[in-house]
C-alpha positions, 0 to 999 in steps of 0.5 A, spaced: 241 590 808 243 584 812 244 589 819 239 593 818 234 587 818 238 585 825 238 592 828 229 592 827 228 587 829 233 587 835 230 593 837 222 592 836 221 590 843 222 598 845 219 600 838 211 601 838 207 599 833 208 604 828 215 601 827 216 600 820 220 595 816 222 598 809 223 596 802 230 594 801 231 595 793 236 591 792 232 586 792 232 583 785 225 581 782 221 583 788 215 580 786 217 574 786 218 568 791 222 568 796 226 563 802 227 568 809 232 565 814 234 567 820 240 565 824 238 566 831 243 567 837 239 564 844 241 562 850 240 555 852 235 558 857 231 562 853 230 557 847 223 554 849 219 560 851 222 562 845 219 557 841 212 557 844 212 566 842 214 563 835 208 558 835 204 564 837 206 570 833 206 563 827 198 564 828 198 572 826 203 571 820 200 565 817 193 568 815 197 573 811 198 574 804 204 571 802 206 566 807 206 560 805 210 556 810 216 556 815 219 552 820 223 553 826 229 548 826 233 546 833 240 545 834 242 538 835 249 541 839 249 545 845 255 549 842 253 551 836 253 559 834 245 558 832 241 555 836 234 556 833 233 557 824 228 559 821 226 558 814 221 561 811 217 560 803 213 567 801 209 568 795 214 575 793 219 579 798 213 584 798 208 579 802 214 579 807 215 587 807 208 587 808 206 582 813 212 584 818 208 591 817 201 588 820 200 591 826 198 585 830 205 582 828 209 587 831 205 588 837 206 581 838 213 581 835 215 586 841 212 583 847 215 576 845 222 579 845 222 581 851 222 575 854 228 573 850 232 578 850 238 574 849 236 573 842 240 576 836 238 574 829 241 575 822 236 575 817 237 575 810 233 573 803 235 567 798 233 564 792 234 556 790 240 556 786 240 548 785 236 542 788 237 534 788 233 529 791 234 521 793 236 517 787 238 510 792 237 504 787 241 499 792 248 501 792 252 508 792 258 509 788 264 508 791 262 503 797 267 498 794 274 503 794 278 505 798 280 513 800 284 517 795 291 520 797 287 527 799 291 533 796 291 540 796 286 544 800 280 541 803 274 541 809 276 539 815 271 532 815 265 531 819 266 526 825 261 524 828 259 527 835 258 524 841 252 529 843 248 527 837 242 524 841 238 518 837 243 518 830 239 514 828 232 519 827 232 523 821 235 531 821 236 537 817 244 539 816 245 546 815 250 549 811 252 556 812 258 558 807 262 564 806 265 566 799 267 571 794 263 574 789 267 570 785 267 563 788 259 562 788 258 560 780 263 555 780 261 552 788 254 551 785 256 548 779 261 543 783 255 543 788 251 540 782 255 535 781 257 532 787 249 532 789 248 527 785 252 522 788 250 524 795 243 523 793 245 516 791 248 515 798 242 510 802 241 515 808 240 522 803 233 524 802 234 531 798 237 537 799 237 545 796 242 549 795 240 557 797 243 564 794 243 569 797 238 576 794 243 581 797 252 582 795 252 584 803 250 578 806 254 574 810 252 567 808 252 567 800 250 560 800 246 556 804 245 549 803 239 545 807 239 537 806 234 532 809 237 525 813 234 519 814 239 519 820 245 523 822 250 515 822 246 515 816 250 522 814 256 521 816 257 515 812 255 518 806 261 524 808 266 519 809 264 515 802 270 516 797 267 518 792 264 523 795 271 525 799 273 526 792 270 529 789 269 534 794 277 535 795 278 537 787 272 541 788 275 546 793 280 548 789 274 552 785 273 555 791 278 557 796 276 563 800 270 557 802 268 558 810 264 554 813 258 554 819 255 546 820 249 545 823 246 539 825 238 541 826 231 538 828 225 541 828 221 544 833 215 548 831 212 549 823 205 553 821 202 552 813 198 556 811 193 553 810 187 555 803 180 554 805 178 559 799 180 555 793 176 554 788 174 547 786 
């Protein structure tokens, strides 16, 4: 499913109008709400024409049925495999069906594209899985121990870099994880417990974990988190008690592969519902 997304969209700048998105059923409970995210590939020179078209299209998909709200995030490394995520929330995966097939999107869809021909999306459908938010009441566990002797296997720990322009304003951290049918359970129960130590850390304003709809997709989970700044984040990473914890929880999931990403927005659209009854 996940290919034959990225192949319509792809090629939606040679398509008419006609083009038609189709029903995937393998998406459980179709009806329901669903969280859209698409990675997408870009060249540096094509990013800020491609934000102003997602502005403009945003217009169109926002007065949809279904559509809730989207954000398109901006990488904060110039080396990064994706430049440009976007995160949406629908009402069902059929308000997504259906919208992607309105004739106005799609004809806009199709002149945008053409003038970002470098872009490659991947595209998949996700719902919550766990979610934490900030619990900071004055002071974090293990700020007053020092590191444990890591053994066994564990993540490469993140460094601060020095391209993070202004580490002292807030970011998204985007986590994209590989892993096998079988890892992804115990991972989300790990991922509970370790939460709850990092929504402690003074820097941590919430974070929620997505599993993926479809068995094929490459990123099963993908985990979204709020900072107040990025030197905030990388002190709660180098915390022991959270490198602790961490390290005994990878042994839970050993075919874990990871794909950090450090993000800023740059455009969002909320619909906005001016019918409601008072």
């Amino acid at each position: 499913m996940q290919k034959i997304i990225t192949l319509i969209v792809m090629l939606a700048a040679g398509l008419s109008a006609r083009a038609q998105v189709a029903k995937d059923p393998g998406i459980p409970n179709p009806e329901a709400p669903v969280v859209f995210i698409n990675l997408m590939g870009i060249v540096p020179e094509d990013i800020d024409q491609f934000v102003a078209d997602w502005n403009e299209r945003a217009k169109i998909m926002g007065q949809v049925p279904g559509y809730i709200t989207a954000t398109l995030y901006r990488s904060l490394l110039s080396g990064a495999r994706y430049q440009l995520i976007n995160i949406a929330q629908w009402q069902s995966y059929d308000a997504w069906v259906a919208a992607n097939n309105n004739p106005s999107y799609v004809k806009q869809l199709s002149n945008d594209l053409g003038h970002t021909v470098s872009i490659k999306p991947t595209q998949s459908f996700y719902r919550p899985a766990a979610w934490s938010t900030n619990t900071y009441v004055g002071s974090f566990p293990g700020s007053d121990k020092q590191p444990a002797a890591q053994k066994g296997p564990s993540l490469q720990r993140v460094q601060k870099d020095p391209e993070i322009e202004s580490p002292g304003l807030p970011f998204v951290f985007i986590n994209l994880m590989e892993m096998s049918a079988e890892d992804i359970s115990p991972f989300v129960l790990d991922w509970r417990v370790r939460s709850k130590i990092m929504g402690q850390m003074p820097a941590a304003m919430g974070s929620t974990l997505y599993r993926a709809l479809l068995p094929d997709n490459t990123y099963q989970i993908v985990n979204v988190s709020q900072w107040q700044s990025y030197d905030g984040f990388i002190e709660a990473n180098n915390n022991p008690a959270y490198a602790q914890e961490l390290t005994s929880d990878l042994r839970h999931t050993p075919s874990i592969k990871l794909t950090r990403g450090f993000y800023r927005p740059v455009a969002t659209y909320t619909h906005i519902y001016t019918d409601v009854p008072e």
